[in-house]
Each structure stands twice: as C-alpha cells, then as structure tokens.
VMD Tcl script that builds the backbone (N, CA, C; Angstrom):
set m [mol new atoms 189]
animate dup $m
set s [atomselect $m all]
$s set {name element resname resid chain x y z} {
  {N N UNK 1 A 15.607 -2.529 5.540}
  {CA C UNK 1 A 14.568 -1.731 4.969}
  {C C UNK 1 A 13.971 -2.505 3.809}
  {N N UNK 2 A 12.628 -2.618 3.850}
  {CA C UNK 2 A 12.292 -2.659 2.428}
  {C C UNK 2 A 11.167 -2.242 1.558}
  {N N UNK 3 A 11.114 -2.782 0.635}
  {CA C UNK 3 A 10.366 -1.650 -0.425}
  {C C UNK 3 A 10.758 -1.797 -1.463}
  {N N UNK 4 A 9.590 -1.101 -2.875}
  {CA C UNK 4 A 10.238 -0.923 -4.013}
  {C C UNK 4 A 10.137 0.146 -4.580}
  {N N UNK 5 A 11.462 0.112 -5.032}
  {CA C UNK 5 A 12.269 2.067 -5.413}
  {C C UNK 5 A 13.031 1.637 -6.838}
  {N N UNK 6 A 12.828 2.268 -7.654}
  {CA C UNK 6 A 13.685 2.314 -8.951}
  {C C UNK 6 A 14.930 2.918 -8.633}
  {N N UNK 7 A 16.087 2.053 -9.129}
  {CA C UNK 7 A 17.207 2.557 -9.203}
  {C C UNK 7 A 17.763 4.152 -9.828}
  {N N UNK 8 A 18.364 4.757 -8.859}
  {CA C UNK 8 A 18.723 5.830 -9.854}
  {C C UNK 8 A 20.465 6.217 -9.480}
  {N N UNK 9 A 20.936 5.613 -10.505}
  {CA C UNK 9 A 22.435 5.305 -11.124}
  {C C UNK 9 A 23.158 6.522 -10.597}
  {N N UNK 10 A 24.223 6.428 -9.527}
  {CA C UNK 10 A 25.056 7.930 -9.119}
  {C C UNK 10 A 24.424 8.183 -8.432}
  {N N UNK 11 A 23.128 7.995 -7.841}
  {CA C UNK 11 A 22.706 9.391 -6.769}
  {C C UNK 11 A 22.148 8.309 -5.382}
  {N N UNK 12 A 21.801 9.679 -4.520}
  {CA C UNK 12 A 21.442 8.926 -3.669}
  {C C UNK 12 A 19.800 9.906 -3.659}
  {N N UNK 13 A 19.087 8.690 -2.541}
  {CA C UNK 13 A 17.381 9.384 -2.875}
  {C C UNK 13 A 17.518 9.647 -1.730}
  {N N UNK 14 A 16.245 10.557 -1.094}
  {CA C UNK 14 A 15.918 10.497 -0.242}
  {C C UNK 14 A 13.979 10.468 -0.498}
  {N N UNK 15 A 13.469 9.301 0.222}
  {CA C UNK 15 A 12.375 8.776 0.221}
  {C C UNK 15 A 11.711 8.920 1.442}
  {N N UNK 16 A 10.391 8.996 1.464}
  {CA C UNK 16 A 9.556 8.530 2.549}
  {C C UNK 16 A 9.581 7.032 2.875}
  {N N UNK 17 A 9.572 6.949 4.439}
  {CA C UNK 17 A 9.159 5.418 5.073}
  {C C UNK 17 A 8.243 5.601 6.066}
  {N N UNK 18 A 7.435 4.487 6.196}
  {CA C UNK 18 A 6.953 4.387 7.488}
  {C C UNK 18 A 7.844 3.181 8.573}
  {N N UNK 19 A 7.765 3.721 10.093}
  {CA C UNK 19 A 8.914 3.253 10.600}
  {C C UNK 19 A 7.826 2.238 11.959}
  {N N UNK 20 A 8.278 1.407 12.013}
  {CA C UNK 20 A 7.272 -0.083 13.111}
  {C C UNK 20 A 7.960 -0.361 14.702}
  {N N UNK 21 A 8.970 0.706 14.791}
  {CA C UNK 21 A 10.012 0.122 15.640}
  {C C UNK 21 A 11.167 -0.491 15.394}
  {N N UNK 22 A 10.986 -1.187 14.504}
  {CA C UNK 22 A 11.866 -2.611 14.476}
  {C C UNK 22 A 12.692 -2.084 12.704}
  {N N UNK 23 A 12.053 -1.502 11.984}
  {CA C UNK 23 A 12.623 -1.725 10.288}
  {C C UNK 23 A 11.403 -0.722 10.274}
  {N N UNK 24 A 12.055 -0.375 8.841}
  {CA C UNK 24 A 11.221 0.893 7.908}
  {C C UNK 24 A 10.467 -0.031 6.319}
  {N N UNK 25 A 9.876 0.853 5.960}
  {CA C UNK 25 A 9.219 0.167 4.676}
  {C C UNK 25 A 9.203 1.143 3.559}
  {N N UNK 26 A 9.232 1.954 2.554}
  {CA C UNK 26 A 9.405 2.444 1.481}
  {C C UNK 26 A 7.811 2.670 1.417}
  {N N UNK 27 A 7.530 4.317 1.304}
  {CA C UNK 27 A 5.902 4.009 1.530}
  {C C UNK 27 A 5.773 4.449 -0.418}
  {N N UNK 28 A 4.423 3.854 -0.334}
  {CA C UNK 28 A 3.993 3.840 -1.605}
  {C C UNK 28 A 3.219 5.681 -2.160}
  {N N UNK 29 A 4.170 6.058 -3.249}
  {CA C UNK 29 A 3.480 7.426 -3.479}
  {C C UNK 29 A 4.746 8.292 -3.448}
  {N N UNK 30 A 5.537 7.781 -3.797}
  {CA C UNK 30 A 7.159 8.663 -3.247}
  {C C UNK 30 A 7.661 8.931 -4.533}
  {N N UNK 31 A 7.430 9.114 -5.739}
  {CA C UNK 31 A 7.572 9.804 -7.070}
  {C C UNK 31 A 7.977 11.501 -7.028}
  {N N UNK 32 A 8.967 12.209 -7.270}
  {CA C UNK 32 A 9.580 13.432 -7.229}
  {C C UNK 32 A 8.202 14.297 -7.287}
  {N N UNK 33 A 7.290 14.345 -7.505}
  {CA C UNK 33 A 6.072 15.234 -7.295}
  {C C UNK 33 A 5.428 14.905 -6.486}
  {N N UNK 34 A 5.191 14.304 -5.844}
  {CA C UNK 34 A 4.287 13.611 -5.228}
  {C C UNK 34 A 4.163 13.561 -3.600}
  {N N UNK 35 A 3.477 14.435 -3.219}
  {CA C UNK 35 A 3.042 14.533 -1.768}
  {C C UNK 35 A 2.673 13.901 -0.626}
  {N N UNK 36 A 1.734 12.859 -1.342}
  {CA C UNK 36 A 1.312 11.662 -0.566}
  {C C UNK 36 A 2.126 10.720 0.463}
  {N N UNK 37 A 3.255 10.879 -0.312}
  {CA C UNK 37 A 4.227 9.842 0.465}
  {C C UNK 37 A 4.628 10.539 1.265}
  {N N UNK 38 A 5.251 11.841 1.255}
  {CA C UNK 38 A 5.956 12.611 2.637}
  {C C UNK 38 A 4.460 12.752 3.451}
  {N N UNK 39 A 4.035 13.342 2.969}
  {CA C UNK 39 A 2.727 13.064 4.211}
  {C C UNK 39 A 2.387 12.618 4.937}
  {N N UNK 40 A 2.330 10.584 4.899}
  {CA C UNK 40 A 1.903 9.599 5.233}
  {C C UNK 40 A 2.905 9.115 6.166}
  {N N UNK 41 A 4.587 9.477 5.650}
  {CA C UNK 41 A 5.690 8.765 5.983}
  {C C UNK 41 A 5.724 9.470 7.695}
  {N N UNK 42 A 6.456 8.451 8.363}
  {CA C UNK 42 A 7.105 8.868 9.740}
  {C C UNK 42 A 8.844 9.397 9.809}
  {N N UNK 43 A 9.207 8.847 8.443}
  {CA C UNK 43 A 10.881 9.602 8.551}
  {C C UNK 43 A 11.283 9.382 6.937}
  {N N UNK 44 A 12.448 9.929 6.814}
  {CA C UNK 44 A 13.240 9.789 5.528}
  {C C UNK 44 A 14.355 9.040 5.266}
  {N N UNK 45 A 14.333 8.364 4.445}
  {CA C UNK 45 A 15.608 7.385 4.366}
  {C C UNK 45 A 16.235 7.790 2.869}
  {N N UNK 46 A 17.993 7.504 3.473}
  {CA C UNK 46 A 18.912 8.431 2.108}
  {C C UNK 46 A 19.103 6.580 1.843}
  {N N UNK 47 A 18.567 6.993 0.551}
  {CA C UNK 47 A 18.542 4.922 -0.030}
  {C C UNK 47 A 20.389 5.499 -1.146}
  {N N UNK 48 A 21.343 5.241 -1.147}
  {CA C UNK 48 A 22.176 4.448 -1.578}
  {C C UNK 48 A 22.082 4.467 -2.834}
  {N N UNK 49 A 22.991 5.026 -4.388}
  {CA C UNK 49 A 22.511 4.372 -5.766}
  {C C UNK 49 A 22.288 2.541 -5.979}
  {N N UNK 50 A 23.646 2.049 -4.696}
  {CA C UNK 50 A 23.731 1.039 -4.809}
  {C C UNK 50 A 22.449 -0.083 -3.652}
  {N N UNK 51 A 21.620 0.837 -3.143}
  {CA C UNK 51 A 20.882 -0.307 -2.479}
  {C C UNK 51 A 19.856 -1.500 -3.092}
  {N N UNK 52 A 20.021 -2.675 -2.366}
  {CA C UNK 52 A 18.996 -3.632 -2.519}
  {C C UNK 52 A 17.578 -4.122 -1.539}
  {N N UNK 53 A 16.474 -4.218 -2.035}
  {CA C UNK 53 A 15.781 -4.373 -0.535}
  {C C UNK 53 A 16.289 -4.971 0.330}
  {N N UNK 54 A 16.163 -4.832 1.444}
  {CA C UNK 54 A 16.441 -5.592 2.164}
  {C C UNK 54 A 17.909 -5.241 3.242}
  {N N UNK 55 A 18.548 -4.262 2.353}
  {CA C UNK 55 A 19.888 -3.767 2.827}
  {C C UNK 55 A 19.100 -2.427 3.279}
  {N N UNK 56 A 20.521 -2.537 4.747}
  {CA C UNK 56 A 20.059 -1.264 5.472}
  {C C UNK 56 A 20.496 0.074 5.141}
  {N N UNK 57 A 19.831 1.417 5.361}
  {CA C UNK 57 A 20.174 2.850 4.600}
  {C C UNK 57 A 19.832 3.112 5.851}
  {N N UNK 58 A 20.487 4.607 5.870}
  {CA C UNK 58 A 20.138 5.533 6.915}
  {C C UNK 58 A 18.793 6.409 6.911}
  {N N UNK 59 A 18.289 6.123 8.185}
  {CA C UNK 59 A 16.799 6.890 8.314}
  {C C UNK 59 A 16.869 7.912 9.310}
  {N N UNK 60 A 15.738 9.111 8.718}
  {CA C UNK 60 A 15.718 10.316 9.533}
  {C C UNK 60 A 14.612 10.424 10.021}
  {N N UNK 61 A 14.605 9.856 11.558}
  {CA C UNK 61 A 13.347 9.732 11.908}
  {C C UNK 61 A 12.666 11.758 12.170}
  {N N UNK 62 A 11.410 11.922 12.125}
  {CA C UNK 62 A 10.706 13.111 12.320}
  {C C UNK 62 A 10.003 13.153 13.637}
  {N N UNK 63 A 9.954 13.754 14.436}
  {CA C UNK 63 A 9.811 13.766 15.595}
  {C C UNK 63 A 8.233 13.611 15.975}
}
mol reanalyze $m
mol bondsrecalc $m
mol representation Tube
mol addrep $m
C-alpha cells in the first residue's frame, strides 16, 4: 500500500483507498472530518500504528 498518513501512536486508522487491482493507494482528503475521501475511495484499509508506506495493511474492499 501506499500513501501518506500521519502517524497516530497506539491506534489503528481506518482510511480511504483507491484500489487498481494489483495495490491500494491512500486517497487524498482522509482527515477525521472529511468526506471527500470516503466518497472517492473504493475500500477501507485498517493502517497499523506501526505502518510504513509501502508495508501491507488489511483492506475492505466495498462492493
């Protein structure tokens, strides 16, 4: 997966991605208020306190 997501220490996120087949991407607009990103996104990914781009997280694709 990748993308850029601010760390948040202890928890895990759950974010919008858009998904290509192949890998997901961290869509841009994914701030705790913010609508745009679930909107746009094709699934949700639970990112890890400890993830790095590039490392894989589990995604919930939406049908």
């Amino acid at each position: 997966m990748t993308g850029s997501l601010r760390p948040a220490p202890g928890l895990t996120r759950l974010v919008p991605v858009t998904w290509d087949g192949a890998g997901a991407t961290i869509s841009t607009g994914h701030g705790a208020a913010f609508l745009r990103g679930a909107a746009v996104a094709d699934a949700l990914a639970a990112i890890p306190a400890h993830w790095t781009p590039g490392s894989p997280a589990p995604v919930l694709l939406t049908p």
